[in-house]
C-alpha positions as CSV (number, residue, x, y, z in Angstrom):
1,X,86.2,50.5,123.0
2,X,82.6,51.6,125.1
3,X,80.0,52.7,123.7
4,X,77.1,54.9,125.6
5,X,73.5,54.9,125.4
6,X,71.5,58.2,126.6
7,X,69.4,58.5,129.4
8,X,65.7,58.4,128.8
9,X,63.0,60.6,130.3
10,X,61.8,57.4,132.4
11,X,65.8,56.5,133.8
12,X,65.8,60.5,135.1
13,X,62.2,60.3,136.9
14,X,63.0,57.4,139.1
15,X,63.2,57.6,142.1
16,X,66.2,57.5,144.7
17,X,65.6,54.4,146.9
18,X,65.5,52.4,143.6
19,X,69.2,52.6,143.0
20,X,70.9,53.3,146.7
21,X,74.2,52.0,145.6
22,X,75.0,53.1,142.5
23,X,72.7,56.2,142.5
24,X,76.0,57.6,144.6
25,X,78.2,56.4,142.0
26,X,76.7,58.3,139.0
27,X,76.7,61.6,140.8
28,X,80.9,61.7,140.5
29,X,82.5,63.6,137.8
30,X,83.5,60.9,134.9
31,X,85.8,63.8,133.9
32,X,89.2,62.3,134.8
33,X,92.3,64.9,134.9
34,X,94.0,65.8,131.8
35,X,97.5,63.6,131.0
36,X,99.3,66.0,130.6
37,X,103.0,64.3,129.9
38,X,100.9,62.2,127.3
39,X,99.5,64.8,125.5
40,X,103.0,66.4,125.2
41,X,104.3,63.3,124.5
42,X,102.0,63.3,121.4
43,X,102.5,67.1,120.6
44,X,106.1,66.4,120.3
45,X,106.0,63.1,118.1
46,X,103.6,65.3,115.4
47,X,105.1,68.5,115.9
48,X,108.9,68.5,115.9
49,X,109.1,66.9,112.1
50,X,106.8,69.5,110.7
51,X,108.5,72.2,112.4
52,X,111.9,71.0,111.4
53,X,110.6,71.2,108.1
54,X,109.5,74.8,108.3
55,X,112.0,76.2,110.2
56,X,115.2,74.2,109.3
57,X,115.0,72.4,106.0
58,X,113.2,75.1,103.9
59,X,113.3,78.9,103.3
60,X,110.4,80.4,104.7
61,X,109.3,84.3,104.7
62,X,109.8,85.6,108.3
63,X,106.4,87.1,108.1
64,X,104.9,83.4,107.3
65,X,106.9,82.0,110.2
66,X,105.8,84.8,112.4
67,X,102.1,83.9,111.3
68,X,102.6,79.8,112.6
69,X,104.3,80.8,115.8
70,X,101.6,83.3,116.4
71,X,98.8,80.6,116.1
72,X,100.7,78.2,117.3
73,X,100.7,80.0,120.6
74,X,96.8,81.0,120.2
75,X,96.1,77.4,119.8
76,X,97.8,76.5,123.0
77,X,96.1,79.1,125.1
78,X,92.7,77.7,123.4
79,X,93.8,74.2,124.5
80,X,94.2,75.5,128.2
81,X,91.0,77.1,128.2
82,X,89.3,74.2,126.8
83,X,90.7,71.2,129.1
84,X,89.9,74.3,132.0
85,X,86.5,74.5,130.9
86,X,85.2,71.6,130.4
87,X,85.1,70.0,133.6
88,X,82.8,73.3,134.7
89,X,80.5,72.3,131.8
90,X,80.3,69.4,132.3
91,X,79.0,69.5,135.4
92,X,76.6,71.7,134.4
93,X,74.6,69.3,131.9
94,X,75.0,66.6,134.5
95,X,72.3,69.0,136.5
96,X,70.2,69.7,133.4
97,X,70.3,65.8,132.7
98,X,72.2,66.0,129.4
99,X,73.7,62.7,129.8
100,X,74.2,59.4,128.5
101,X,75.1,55.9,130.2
102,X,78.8,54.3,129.4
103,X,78.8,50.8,128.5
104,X,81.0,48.0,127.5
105,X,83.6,49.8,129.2
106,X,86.3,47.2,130.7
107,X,86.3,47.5,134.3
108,X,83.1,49.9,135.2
109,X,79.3,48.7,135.6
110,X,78.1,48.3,133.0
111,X,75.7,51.7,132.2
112,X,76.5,52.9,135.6
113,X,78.7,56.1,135.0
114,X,77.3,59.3,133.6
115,X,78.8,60.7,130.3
116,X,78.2,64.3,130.4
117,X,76.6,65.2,126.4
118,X,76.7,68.7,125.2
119,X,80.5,69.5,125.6
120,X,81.5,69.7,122.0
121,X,79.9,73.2,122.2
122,X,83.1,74.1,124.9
123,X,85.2,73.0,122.0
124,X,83.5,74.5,119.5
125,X,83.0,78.1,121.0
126,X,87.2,78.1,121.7
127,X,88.0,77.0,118.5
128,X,85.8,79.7,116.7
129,X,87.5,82.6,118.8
130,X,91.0,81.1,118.3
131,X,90.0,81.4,114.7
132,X,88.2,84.8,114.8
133,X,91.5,86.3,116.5
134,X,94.0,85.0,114.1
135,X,92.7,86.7,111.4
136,X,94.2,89.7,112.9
137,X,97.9,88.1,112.8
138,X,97.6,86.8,109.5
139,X,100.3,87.6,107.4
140,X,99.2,88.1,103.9
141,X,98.2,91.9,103.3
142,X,95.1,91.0,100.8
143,X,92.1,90.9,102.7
144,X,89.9,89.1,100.1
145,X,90.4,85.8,101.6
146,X,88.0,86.7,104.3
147,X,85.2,86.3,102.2
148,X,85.1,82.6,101.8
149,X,87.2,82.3,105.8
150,X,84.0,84.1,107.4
151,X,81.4,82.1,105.3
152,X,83.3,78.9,106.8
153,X,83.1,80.1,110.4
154,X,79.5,80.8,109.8
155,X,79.2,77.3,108.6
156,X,81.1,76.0,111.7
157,X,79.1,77.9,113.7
158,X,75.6,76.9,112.0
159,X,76.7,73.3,113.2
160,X,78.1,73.8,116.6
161,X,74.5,75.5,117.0
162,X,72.5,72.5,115.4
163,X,74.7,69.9,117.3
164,X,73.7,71.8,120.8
165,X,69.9,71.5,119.4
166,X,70.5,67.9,118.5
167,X,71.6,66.7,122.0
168,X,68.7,68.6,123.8
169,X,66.0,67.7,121.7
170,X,67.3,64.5,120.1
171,X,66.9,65.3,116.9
172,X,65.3,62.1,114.5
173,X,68.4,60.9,111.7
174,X,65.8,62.4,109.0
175,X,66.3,65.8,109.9
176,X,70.2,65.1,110.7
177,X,70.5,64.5,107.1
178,X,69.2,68.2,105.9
179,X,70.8,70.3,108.9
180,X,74.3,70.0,107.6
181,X,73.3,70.7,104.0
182,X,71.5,74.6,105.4
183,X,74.7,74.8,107.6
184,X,76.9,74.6,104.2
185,X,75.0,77.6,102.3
186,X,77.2,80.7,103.7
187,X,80.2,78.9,102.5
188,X,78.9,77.6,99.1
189,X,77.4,80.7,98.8
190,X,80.4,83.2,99.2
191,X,82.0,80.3,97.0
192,X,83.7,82.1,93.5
193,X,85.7,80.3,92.2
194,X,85.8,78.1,89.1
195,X,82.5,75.7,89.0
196,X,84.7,73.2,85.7
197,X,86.1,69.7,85.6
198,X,88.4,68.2,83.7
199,X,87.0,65.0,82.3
200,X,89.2,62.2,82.3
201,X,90.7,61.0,79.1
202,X,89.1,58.2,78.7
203,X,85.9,59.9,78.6
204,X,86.5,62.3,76.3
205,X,84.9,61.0,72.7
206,X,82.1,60.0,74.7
207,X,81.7,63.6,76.5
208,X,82.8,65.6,73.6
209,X,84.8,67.7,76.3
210,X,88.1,67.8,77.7
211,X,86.8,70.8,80.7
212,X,83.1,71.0,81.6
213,X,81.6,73.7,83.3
214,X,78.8,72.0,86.1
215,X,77.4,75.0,87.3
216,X,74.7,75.0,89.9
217,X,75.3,71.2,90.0
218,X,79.0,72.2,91.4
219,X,77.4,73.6,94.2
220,X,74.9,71.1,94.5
221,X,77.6,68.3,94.7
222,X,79.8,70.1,97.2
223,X,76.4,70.7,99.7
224,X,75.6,66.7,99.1
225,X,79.3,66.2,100.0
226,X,79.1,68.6,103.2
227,X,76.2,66.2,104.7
228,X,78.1,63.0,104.1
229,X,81.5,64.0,105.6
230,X,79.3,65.8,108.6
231,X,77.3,62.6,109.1
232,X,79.9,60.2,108.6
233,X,81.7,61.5,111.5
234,X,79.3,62.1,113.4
235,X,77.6,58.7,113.0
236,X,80.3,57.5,115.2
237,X,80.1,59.3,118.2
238,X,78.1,56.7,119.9
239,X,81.8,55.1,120.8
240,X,84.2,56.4,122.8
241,X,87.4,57.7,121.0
242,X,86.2,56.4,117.6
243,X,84.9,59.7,116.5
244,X,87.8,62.1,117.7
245,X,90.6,59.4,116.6
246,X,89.6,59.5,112.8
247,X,89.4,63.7,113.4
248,X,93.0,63.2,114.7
249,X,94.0,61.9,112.2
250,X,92.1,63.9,109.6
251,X,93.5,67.0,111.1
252,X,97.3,65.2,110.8
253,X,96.9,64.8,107.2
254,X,95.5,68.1,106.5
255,X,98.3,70.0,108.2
256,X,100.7,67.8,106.2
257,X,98.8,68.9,102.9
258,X,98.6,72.6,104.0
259,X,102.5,72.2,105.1
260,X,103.2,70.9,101.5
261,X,101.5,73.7,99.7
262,X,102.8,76.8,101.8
263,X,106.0,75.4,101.0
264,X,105.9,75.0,97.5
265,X,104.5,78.4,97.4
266,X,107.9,80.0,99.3
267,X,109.4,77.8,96.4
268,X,107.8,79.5,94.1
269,X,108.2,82.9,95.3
270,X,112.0,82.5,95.8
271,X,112.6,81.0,92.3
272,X,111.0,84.4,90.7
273,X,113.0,86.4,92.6
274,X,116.5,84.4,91.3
């Protein structure tokens, strides 16, 4: 596991005759070349049992399998444009000095290699027009889930926005703390659904209700949960791999969940037509 500290104003001003051997070592690109056979190798480990499920074990409307192939392919022309793009990025905030130091790192000098900062926006900017586009191939004819599917791109894209204003002006951990909670409003505002809990059983003399309607205090909770799950993740980006390896594997468990639902909905839907 390395870690990486930034760059201070003082590292950037020195001059060149201070560091004439390794000053020629930070100047290459620490972008290494995509693995390619290991990232199909991983594709195809996750992939194939969820879409043996979908497409073999269960009955699924055409339309719906239509919809995943569709993104499926979208997603993979966002993952080319990404892994093309970000080398070009990156060395662009290499010149504007938006860099940290790796360290800790097995076999390099230690804080001798240039981490390029700043590339999440690459990511981010792909991932909101892969996700902008499929709502044209979307196969459900209501058009009322947009509502609350806009309000969480505008969300995404509040963050992306505040994360680029982080790494350039290195935001103080007090003002981390608010950002994602104003980055959460356009999707707890467009929010209508149902604002009651059920109280658990055990609770229930003492509440004097089996369903209790929170309210504001709904909202309130799901904002306060929005800046914990932003900054837990993001409280981790100081190590390498540490913060997208607990995404991947957020992401995995997700997909399973959303897998499970969609197909217990086709369930549903072919035992009302029998």
């Amino acid at each position: 596991m390395a870690a990486r500290k930034r760059a201070s104003a003082t590292d950037t001003a020195k001059p060149e005759q201070e560091k004439p051997k390794s000053e020629t070592h930070q100047t290459e690109s620490p972008i290494r070349p995509a693995k390619y056979p290991t990232i199909i190798k991983f594709f195809l480990i996750f992939s194939v049992p969820y879409f043996f499920l979908i497409f073999s074990y269960y009955r699924i409307e055409y339309e719906l399998k239509k919809s995943i192939l569709i993104n499926l392919l979208v997603s993979f022309i966002g993952f080319l444009v990404t892994v093309s793009m970000i080398p070009v990025a990156s060395k662009y905030v290499l010149r504007r000095n938006l860099f940290g130091y790796d360290i800790n790192k097995k076999g390099t000098p230690d804080g001798s290699i240039k981490v390029p900062e700043s590339l999440g926006i690459v990511v981010g900017i792909v991932f909101l027009v892969v996700t902008i586009l499929f709502q044209y191939f979307n196969f459900t004819a209501d058009s009322n889930w947009l509502v609350e599917y806009n309000a969480a791109l505008a969300s995404i894209c509040f963050m992306i926005l505040l994360g680029f204003v982080d790494d350039v002006l290195d935001v103080p951990w007090r003002v981390k703390l608010v950002l994602p909670s104003i980055a959460a409003l356009p999707l707890l505002m467009a929010y209508a659904g149902h604002t009651t809990i059920i109280i658990p059983k055990p609770l229930v003399p003492y509440v004097g209700l089996e369903i209790l309607d929170l309210g504001w205090i709904y909202k309130l909770y799901m904002g306060l949960l929005a800046v914990f799950c932003t900054n837990s993740i993001n409280i981790h980006a100081g190590l390498n791999g540490l913060e997208v390896g607990q995404t991947v594997v957020i992401a995995c468990a997700v997909s399973k969940k959303l897998c499970i639902y969609y197909l217990n909905l086709s369930s549903v839907a072919e035992s009302d037509v029998l």
